[in-house]
C-alpha positions as a LaTeX table, in Angstrom:
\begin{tabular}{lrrr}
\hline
Residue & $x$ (\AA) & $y$ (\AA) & $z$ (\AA) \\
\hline
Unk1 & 65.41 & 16.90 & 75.80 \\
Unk2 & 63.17 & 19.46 & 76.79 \\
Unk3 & 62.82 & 23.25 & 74.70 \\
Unk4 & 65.01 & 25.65 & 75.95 \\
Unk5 & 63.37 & 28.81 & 76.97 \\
Unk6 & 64.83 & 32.16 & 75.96 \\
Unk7 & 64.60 & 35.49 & 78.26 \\
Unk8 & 62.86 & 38.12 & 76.76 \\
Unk9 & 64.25 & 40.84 & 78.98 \\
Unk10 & 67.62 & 41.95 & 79.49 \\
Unk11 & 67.71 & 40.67 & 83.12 \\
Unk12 & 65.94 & 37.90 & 82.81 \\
Unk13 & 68.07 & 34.87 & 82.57 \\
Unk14 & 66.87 & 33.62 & 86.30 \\
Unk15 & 63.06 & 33.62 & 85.14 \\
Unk16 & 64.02 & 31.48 & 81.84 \\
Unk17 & 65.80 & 29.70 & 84.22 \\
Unk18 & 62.81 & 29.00 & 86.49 \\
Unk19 & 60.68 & 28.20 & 83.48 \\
Unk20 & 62.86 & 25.72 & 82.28 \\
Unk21 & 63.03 & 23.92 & 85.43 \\
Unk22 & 59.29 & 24.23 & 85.82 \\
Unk23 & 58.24 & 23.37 & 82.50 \\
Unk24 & 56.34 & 26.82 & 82.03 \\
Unk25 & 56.74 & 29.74 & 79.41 \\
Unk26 & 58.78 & 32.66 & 80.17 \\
Unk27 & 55.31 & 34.83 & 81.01 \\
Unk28 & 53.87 & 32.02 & 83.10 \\
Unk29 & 56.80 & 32.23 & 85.43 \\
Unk30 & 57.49 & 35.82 & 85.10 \\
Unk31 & 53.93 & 36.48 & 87.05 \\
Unk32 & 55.17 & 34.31 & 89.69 \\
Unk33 & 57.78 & 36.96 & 90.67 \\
Unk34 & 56.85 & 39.95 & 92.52 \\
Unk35 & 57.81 & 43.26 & 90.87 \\
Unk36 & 59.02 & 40.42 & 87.97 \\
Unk37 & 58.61 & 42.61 & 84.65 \\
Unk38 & 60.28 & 45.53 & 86.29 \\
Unk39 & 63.12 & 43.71 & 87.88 \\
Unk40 & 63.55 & 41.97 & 84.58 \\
Unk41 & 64.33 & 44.72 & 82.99 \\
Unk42 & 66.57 & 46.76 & 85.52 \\
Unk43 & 68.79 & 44.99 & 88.44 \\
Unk44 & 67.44 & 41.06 & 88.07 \\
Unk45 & 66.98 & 38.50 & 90.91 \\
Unk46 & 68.62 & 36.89 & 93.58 \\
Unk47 & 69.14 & 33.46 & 94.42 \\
Unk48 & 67.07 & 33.63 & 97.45 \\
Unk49 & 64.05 & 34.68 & 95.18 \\
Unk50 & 64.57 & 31.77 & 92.93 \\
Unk51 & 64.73 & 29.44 & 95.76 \\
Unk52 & 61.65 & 30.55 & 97.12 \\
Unk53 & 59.13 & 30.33 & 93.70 \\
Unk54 & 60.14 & 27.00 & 93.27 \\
Unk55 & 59.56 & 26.59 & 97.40 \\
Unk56 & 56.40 & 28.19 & 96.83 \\
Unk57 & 55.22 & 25.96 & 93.50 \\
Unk58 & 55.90 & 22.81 & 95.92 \\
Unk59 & 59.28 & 22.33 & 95.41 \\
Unk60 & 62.37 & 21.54 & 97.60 \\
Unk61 & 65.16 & 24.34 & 96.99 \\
Unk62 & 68.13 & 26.20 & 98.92 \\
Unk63 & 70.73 & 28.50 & 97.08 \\
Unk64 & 73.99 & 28.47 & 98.62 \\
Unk65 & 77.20 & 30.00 & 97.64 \\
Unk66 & 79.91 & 26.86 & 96.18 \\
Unk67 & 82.82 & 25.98 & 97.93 \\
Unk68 & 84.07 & 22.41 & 98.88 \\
Unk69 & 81.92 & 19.54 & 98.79 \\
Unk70 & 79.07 & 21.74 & 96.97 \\
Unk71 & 81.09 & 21.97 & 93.72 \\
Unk72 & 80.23 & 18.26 & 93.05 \\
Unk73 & 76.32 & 19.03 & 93.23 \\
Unk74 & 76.74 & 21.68 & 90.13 \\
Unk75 & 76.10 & 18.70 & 87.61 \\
Unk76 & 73.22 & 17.21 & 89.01 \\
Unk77 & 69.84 & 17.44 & 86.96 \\
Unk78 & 67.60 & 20.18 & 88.08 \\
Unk79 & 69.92 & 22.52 & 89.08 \\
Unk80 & 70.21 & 26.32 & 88.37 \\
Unk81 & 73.53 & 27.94 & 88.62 \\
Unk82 & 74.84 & 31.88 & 88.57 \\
Unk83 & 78.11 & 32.48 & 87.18 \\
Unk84 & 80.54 & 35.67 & 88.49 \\
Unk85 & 80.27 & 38.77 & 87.08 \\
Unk86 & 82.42 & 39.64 & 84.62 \\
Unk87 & 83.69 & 41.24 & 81.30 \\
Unk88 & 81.60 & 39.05 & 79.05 \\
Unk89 & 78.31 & 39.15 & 82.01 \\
Unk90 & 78.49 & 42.45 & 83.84 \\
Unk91 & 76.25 & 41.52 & 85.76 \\
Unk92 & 76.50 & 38.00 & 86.44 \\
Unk93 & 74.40 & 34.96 & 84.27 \\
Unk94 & 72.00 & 31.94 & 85.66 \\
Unk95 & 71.64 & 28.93 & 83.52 \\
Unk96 & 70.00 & 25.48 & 84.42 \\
Unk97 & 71.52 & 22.13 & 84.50 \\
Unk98 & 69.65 & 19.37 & 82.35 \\
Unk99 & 70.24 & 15.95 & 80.60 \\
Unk100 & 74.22 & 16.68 & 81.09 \\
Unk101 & 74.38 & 20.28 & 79.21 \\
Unk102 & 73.28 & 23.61 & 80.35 \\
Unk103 & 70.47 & 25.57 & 79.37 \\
Unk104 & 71.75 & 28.78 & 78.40 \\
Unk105 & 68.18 & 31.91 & 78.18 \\
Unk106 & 70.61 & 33.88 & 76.42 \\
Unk107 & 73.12 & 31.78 & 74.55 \\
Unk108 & 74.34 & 34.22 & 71.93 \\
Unk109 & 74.99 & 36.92 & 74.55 \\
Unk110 & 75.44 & 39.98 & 74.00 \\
Unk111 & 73.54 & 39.75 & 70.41 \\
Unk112 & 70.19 & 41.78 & 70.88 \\
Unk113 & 68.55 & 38.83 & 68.13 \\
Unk114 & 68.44 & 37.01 & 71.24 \\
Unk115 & 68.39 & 32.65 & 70.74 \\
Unk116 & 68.45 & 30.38 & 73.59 \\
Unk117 & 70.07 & 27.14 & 73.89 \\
Unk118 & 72.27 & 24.18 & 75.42 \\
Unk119 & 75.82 & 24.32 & 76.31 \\
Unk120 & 78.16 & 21.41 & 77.02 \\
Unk121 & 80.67 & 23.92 & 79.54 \\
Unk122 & 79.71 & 26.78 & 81.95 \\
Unk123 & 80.69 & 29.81 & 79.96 \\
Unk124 & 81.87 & 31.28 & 83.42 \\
Unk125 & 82.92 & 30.58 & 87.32 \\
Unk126 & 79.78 & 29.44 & 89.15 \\
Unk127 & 79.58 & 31.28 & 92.66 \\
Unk128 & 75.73 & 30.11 & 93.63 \\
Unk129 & 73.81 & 27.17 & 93.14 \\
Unk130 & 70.07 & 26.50 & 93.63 \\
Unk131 & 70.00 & 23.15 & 94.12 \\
Unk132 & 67.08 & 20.51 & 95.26 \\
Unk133 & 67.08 & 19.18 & 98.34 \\
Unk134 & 65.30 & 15.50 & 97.55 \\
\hline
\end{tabular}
């Protein structure tokens, strides 16, 4: 199983994400986003701007919001998920499907010694999905 890769900034859990997916460091994949270290650290990304750095690195991606038949594509490899806001994640949480567990950039949230790692459930409701299109 690949390394998990931790985020290093508060709001960073959809560039670990990326990384994971793309096999990069944290820093590699935080230059592909524009604005990245600042958004990192204040209001994080959207699913359209995930979508479209793996689009731009070659890559076939759409984010949609999950409802109906899209549930079922949640547990295939590859894909990167962002759970509802809530008590636990004000502000919402992306982790990455892989090898039948979840890569979670921030797994002992909301300790500030910060540890990444796999899960074997979603520690939330997913509401988007970035999922390949092959």
């Amino acid at each position: 199983m690949k390394k998990s890769v931790m985020q290093e900034d508060g709001m960073g859990c959809g560039i670990a994400s990326t990384a994971f997916l793309l096999g990069k460091t944290y820093k590699e994949t935080l230059n592909l986003f524009e604005d990245g270290k600042v958004k990192a650290q204040t209001v994080g990304f959207q699913c359209k701007e995930i979508s479209n750095i793996l689009n731009s690195v070659g890559l076939n991606y759409k984010n949609t919001y999950i409802r109906g038949k899209i549930k079922k594509a949640l547990y295939k490899p590859r894909t990167i998920v962002f759970i509802k806001r809530s008590k636990k994640y004000p502000y919402g949480h992306y982790l990455c499907r892989a090898e039948g567990k979840w890569m979670d950039p921030w797994i002992n949230f909301p300790d500030q010694d910060r540890r990444a790692g796999f899960r074997k459930r979603l520690p939330g409701r997913p509401i988007y999905v970035i999922l390949s299109q092959y």
